[in-house]
Structure formats: C-alpha cells, structure tokens
C-alpha positions in Angstrom: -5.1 -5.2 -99.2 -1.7 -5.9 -101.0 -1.2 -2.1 -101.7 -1.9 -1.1 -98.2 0.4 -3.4 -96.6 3.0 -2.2 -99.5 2.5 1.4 -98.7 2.4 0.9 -94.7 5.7 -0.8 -95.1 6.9 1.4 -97.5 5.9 4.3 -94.6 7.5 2.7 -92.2 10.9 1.9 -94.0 10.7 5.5 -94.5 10.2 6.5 -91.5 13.1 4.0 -89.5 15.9 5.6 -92.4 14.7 9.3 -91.7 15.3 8.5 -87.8 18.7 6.5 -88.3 19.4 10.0 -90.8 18.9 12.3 -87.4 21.0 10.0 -85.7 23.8 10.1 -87.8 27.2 9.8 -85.8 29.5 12.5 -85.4 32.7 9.7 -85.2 34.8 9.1 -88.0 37.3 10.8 -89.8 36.4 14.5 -91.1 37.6 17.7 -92.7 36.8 21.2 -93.0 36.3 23.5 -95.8 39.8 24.2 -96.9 41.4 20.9 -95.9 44.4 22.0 -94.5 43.9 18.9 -92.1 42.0 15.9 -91.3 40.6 15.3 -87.7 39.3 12.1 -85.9 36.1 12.4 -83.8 36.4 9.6 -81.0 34.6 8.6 -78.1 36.6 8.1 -74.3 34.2 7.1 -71.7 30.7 8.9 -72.5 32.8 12.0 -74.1 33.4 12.9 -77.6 37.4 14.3 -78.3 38.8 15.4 -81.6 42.5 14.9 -82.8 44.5 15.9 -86.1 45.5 13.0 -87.7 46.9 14.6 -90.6 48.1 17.8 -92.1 48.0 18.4 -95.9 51.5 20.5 -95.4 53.0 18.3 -92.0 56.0 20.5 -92.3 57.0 24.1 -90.9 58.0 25.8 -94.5 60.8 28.0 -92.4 61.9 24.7 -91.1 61.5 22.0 -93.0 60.8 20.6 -89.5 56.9 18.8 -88.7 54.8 21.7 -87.4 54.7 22.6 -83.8 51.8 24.1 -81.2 54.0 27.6 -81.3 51.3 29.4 -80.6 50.5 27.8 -76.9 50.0 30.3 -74.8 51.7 27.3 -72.5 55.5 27.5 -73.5 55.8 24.3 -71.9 53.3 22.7 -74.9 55.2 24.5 -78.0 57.3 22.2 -78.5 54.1 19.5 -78.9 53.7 18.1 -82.4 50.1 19.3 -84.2 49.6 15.9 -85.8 47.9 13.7 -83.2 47.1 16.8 -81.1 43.9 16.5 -79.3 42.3 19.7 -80.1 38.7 19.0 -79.4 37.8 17.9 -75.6 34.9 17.1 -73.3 31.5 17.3 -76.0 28.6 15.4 -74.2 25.6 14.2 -76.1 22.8 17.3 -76.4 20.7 15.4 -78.5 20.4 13.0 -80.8 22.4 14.9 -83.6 24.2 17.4 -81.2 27.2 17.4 -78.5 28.2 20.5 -76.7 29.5 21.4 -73.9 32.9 20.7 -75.2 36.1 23.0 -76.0 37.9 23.6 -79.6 41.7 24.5 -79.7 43.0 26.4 -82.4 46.6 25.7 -82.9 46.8 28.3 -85.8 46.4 31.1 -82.8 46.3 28.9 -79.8 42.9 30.2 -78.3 40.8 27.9 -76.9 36.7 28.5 -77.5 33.3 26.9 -76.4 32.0 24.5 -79.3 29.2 21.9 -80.3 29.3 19.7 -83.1 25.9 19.0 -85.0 25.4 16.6 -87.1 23.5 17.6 -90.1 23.7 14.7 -92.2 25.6 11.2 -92.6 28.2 13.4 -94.4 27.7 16.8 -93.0 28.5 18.6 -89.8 28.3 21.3 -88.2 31.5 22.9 -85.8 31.0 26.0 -84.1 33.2 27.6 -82.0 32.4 30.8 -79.3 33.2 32.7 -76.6 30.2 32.9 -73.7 26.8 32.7 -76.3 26.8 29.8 -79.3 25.0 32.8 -81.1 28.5 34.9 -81.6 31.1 32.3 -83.1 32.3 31.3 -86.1 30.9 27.8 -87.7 32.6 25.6 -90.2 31.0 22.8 -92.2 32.5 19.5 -91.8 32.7 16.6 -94.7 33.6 13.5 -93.4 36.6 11.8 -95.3 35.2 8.0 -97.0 
C-alpha cells in the first residue's frame, strides 16, 4: 500500500512540474545567440512588450556617441536612443507557452516584422520574426540572462 501511494505521488509530482515546465514564462531578462544585447520581456495591461536594456558595445564606434535608431525609416525617431527602446509590441497569449500576434523592430535595419515568442523551456525561447506566413521568417533562440 506504502509503494502505491509513493509512486501515485511520485506520478503526480511529476506530472504538476511537467505542466508548470509548459508554462514557463516568457518575462524576464533574455538574450539572443550572439549577445550583442540584452532585452526585457514585460507585461502592460494583458500584452507582452520587449525593450533593450543593454548593449554589449552602447557606443556608435564612428562616434564614440551611445547608438542611435539611424535606421528609422521615421527621421523624426533617429535621433531615439536603442538602449530602452521598445522593440517588441502588442504579443497576446496563444497558448500556454506561446504569444503572437505581436510586432519585432529591428533597429540594425529598421524593418518592422510579424513575431511570436515560444517558450520552449524555463531557459529557452523561441523568437521568430515574418512577413505575412510564420512559416517564411527567420527564428532566433533566446537564453534568458540569471
């Protein structure tokens, strides 16, 4: 009787961390492959956003100056600093390890795609960005930063 009690706890210990695994949380601080920056993922109302919180080089090498948004196709927003730039907007829950919906800027060539974040693990995540059909885009993996 002992054992079976053991092992249906066991089970269902098991089974409560594999669902609190697929419900990992996309907010936090994170970085991408070749951590040229670190980004927060925070919630505003029932959205998900995305800022750059810091920038492994800050500074413009031509400039010494911090690095601007000089590629905005807005010339009114070039002149905007990239650290604290809100880059990601408007991802709403999918899922219970997804949120899409939601818009990634890339200040590097100022285009603005289609993305959804998924959350493969505690650790992990997926970013992909797209134009019309998630299935054309390019994904990154995402570490988050302890």
């Amino acid at each position: 009787m002992k054992k079976t009690l053991f092992l249906c706890l066991t089970m269902l210990l098991g089974f409560t961390g594999l669902a609190s695994a697929q419900k990992a949380s996309p907010l936090g601080i994170w970085t991408n492959a070749e951590k040229k920056a670190t980004f927060e993922i925070y919630q505003s109302g029932d959205k998900l956003f995305g800022k750059i919180v810091s920038l492994t080089v800050p500074n413009d090498p031509a400039t010494g100056k911090p690095k601007l948004d000089t590629q905005n196709p807005d010339p009114k927003l070039r002149n905007r600093p990239r650290l604290g730039l809100v880059f990601m907007k408007n991802f709403e829950k999918d899922d219970d390890n997804k949120w899409d919906d939601g818009t990634i800027y890339n200040p590097e060539d100022g285009k603005t795609y289609s993305c959804y974040m998924k959350v493969i693990n505690a650790n992990t995540m997926e970013v992909k960005g797209y134009i019309g059909f998630s299935l054309i885009g390019k994904s990154q993996t995402w570490t988050r930063v302890k």
